[in-house]
VOMI-498335 format. One record per residue (C-alpha): residue number from 1; x, y, z. Coordinates in steps of 0.02 Angstrom, whole numbers, plus 50000, padded with zeros to 5 digits. Example, Ala and Ser with C-alpha at 12.3 -4.5 7.8 and 13.67 -1.06 7.14 Angstrom:
2
   n    px    py    pz
   1 50615 49775 50390
   2 50684 49947 50357
This chain:
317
   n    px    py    pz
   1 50000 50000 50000
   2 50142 50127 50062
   3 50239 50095 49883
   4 50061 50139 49791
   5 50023 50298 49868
   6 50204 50351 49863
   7 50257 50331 49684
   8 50072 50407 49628
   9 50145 50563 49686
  10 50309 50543 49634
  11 50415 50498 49797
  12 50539 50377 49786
  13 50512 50197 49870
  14 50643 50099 49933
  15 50604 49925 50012
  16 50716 49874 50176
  17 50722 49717 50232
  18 50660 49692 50420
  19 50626 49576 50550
  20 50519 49581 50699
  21 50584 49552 50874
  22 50424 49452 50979
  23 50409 49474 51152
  24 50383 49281 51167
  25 50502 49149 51145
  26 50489 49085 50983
  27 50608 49028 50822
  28 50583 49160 50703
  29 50659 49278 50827
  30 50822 49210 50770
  31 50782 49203 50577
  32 50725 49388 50578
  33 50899 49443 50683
  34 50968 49415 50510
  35 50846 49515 50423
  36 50864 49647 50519
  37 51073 49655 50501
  38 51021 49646 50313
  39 50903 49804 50322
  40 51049 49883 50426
  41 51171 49862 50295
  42 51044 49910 50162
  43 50971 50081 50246
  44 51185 50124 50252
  45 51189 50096 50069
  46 51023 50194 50027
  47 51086 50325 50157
  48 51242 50369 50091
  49 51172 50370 49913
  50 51005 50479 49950
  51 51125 50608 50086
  52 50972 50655 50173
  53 50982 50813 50294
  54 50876 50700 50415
  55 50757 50532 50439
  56 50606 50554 50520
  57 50533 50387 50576
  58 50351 50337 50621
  59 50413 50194 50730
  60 50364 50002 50697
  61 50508 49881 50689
  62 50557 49915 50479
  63 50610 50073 50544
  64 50745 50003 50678
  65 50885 49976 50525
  66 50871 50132 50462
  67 50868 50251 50595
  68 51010 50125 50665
  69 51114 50170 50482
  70 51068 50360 50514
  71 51146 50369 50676
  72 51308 50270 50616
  73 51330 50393 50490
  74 51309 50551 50576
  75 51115 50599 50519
  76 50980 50669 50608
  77 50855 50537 50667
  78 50683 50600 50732
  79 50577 50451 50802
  80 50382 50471 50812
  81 50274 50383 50947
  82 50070 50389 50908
  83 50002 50287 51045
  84 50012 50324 51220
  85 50139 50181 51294
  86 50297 50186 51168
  87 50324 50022 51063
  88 50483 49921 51078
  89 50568 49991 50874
  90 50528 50160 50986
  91 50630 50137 51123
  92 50754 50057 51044
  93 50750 50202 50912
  94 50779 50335 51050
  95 50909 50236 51113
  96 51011 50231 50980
  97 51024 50421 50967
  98 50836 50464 50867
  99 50751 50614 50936
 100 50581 50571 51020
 101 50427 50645 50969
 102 50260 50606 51046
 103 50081 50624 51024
 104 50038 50611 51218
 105 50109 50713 51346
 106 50070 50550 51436
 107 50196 50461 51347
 108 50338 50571 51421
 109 50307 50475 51593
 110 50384 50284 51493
 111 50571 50403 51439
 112 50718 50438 51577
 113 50749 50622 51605
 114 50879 50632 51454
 115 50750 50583 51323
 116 50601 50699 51407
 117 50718 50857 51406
 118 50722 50835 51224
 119 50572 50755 51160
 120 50449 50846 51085
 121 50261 50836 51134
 122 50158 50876 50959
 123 50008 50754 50919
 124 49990 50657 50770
 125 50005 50707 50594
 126 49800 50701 50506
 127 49803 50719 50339
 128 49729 50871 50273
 129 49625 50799 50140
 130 49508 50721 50267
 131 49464 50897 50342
 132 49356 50953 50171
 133 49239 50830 50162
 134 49083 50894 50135
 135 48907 50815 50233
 136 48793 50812 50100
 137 48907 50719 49976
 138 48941 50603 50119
 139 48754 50547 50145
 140 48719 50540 49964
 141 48879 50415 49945
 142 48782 50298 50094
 143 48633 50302 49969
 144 48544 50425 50084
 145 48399 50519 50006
 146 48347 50683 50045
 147 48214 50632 50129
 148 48294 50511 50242
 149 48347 50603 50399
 150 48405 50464 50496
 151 48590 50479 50567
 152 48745 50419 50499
 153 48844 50282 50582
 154 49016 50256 50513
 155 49097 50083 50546
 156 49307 50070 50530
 157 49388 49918 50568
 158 49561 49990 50500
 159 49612 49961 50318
 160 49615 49763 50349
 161 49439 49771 50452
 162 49405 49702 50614
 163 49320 49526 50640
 164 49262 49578 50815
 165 49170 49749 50757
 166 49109 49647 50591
 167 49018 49528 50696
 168 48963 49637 50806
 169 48882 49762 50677
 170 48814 49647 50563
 171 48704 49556 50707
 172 48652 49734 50765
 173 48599 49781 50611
 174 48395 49729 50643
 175 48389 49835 50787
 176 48492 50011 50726
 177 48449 50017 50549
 178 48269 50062 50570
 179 48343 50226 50684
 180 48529 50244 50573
 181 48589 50229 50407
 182 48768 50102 50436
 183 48919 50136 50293
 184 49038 49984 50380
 185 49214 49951 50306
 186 49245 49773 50315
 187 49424 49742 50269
 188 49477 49645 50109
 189 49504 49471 50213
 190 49279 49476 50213
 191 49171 49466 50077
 192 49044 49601 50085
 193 48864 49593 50153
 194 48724 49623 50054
 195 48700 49796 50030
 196 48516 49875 50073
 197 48416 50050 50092
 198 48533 50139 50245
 199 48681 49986 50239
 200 48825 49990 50126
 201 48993 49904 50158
 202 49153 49900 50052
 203 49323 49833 50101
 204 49407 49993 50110
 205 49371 50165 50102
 206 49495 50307 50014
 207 49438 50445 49913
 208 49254 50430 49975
 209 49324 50455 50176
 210 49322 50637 50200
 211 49147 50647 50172
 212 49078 50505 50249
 213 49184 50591 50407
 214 49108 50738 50381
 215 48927 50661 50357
 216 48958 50526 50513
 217 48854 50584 50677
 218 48964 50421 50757
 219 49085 50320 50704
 220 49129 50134 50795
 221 49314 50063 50794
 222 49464 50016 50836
 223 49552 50147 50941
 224 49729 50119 50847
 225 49826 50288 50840
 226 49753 50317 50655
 227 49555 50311 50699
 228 49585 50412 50842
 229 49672 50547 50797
 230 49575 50553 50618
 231 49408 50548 50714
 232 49489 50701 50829
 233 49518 50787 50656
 234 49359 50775 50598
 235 49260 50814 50778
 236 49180 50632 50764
 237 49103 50559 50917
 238 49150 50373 50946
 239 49111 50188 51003
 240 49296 50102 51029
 241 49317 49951 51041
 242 49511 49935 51066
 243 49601 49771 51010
 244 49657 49681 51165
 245 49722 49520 51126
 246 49892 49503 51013
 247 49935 49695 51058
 248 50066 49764 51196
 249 49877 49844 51251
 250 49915 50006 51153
 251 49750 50044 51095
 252 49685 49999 51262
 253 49772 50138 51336
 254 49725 50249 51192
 255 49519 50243 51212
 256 49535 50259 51403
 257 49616 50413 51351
 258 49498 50470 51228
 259 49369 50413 51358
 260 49419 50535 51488
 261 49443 50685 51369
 262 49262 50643 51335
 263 49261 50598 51137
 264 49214 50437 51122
 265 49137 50261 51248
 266 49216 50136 51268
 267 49141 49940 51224
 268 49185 49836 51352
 269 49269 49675 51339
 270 49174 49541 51287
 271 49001 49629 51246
 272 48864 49578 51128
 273 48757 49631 50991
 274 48635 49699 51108
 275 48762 49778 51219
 276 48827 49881 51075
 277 48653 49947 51006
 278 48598 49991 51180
 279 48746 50096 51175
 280 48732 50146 51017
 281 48551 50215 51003
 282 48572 50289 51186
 283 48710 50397 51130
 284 48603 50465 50964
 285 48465 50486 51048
 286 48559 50615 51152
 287 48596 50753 51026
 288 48681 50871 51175
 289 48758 50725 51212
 290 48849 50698 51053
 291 48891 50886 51027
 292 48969 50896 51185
 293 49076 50733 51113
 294 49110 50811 50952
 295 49182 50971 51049
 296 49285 50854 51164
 297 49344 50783 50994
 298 49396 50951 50939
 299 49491 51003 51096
 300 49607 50832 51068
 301 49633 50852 50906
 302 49810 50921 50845
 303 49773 50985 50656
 304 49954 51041 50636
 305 50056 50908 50698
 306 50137 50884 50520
 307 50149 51054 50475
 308 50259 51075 50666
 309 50371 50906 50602
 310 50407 50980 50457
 311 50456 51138 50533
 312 50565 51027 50638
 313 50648 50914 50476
 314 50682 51085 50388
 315 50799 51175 50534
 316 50918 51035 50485
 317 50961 51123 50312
């Protein structure tokens, strides 16, 4: 996907090979130690070709080689940590020299004193595209009429989808659809449900986001640092529903955050059909409810995170 949306706009793409270091015993721990001292060697090659003034990575463990290869040869190495608790290519990032930045001033309290006298606390970079969508287009492209003045749920399971939230919204859909119109993202792994008057899925949403943001009067998901900051950007109230198993419990962390600045609810574990549309039509049923959400949304939100990294990236000139 990356080396799509890159070369359509004309930035170059270079693949590094990577490994991933588990936090569980297991064999391919070894077999990716060798990846890994291949990407290392390979970032030093594309490194000392490209001469950049500086890296900036987004953390997850392809960027450990290069930002390794940037501090070997002497180049500035910013390191970028969405969720609240900082992931392991993080810390090991900041440890081999990267400068931390950090969406959460929460995340300050995980670094020694050395890293929190220099890191930088900034929010999360929201691409600007999804901050002109426009309402009306939104409801017409979830096959809304005019005339049909029911609200807008928004379903995002991330760009593979969710099983969890899939099952969950499809077995609700009897009881909200007579009170909302549903426009669910499924993922590409699902094949999509019948489509009918107020439900329409697709495995992945792109050009048609913005507006069905803009349109959404709630949105369920995951609470990964993507969703939340997007749905921040776009003052959308929310139902998490955080992934807890196979995580280090990062988006955990993240809706009890977004919980307490008073954005979003959060699901809790191991709730039903019937759980989630009780929740669901209490909360738009409660217009001053959901506006005082939507604020809450707005207050968290950090619209010029990228424009204040780039600021940073272009001192080093």
């Amino acid at each position: 996907m990356e080396k799509e949306l890159l070369c359509g706009i004309g930035v170059k793409y270079f693949a590094v090979p990577s490994g991933k270091l588990r936090r569980y015993p297991s064999f391919r721990n070894f077999v990716d130690l060798f990846s890994i001292a291949i990407g290392f060697f390979v970032s030093l090659t594309i490194l000392r070709s490209e001469k950049p003034i500086a890296l900036f990575s987004k953390g997850g463990f392809v960027s450990v080689p290069p930002v390794a290869a940037a501090v070997i040869l002497k180049i500035p190495a910013l390191t970028h940590e969405s969720d609240v608790s900082p992931g392991l290519a993080t810390r090991l990032n900041i440890r081999f020299g990267a400068r931390a930045l950090v969406a959460h001033s929460q995340t300050l309290d995980y670094f020694s004193a050395s890293v929190r006298k220099s890191a930088v606390v900034l929010g999360n970079p929201v691409r600007d595209v999804l901050l002109n969508g426009k309402p009306e287009e939104g409801r017409r492209l979830a096959g809304l009429p005019k005339d049909d003045r029911r609200s807008l749920i928004l379903v995002l399971g991330g760009s593979l989808g969710a099983r969890e939230i899939n099952r969950l919204v499809e077995d609700s859909l009897d009881r909200l659809l007579p009170i909302a119109a549903i426009v669910h993202q499924t993922g590409s792994d699902k094949p999509p449900c019948q489509d009918s008057r107020g439900y329409m899925s697709q495995p992945f949403f792109c050009e048609e986001l913005p507006c069905l943001l803009a349109a959404a009067d709630l949105a369920i998901a995951r609470c990964g640092a993507g969703s939340l900051w997007e749905l921040a950007a776009t003052q959308t109230p929310a139902v998490f529903i955080p992934l807890r198993e196979a995580s280090r419990g990062d988006q955990v962390l993240n809706a009890a955050l977004a919980e307490e600045a008073g954005m979003s609810v959060t699901l809790e574990i191991d709730s039903d059909s019937d759980r989630l549309g009780e929740l669901v039509m209490k909360l738009l049923s409660n217009p001053a409810r959901l506006a005082r959400m939507s604020d809450a949304a707005d207050a968290f939100s950090s619209r010029e995170a990228a424009n204040k990294i780039v600021e940073m990236l272009v001192e080093y000139q």
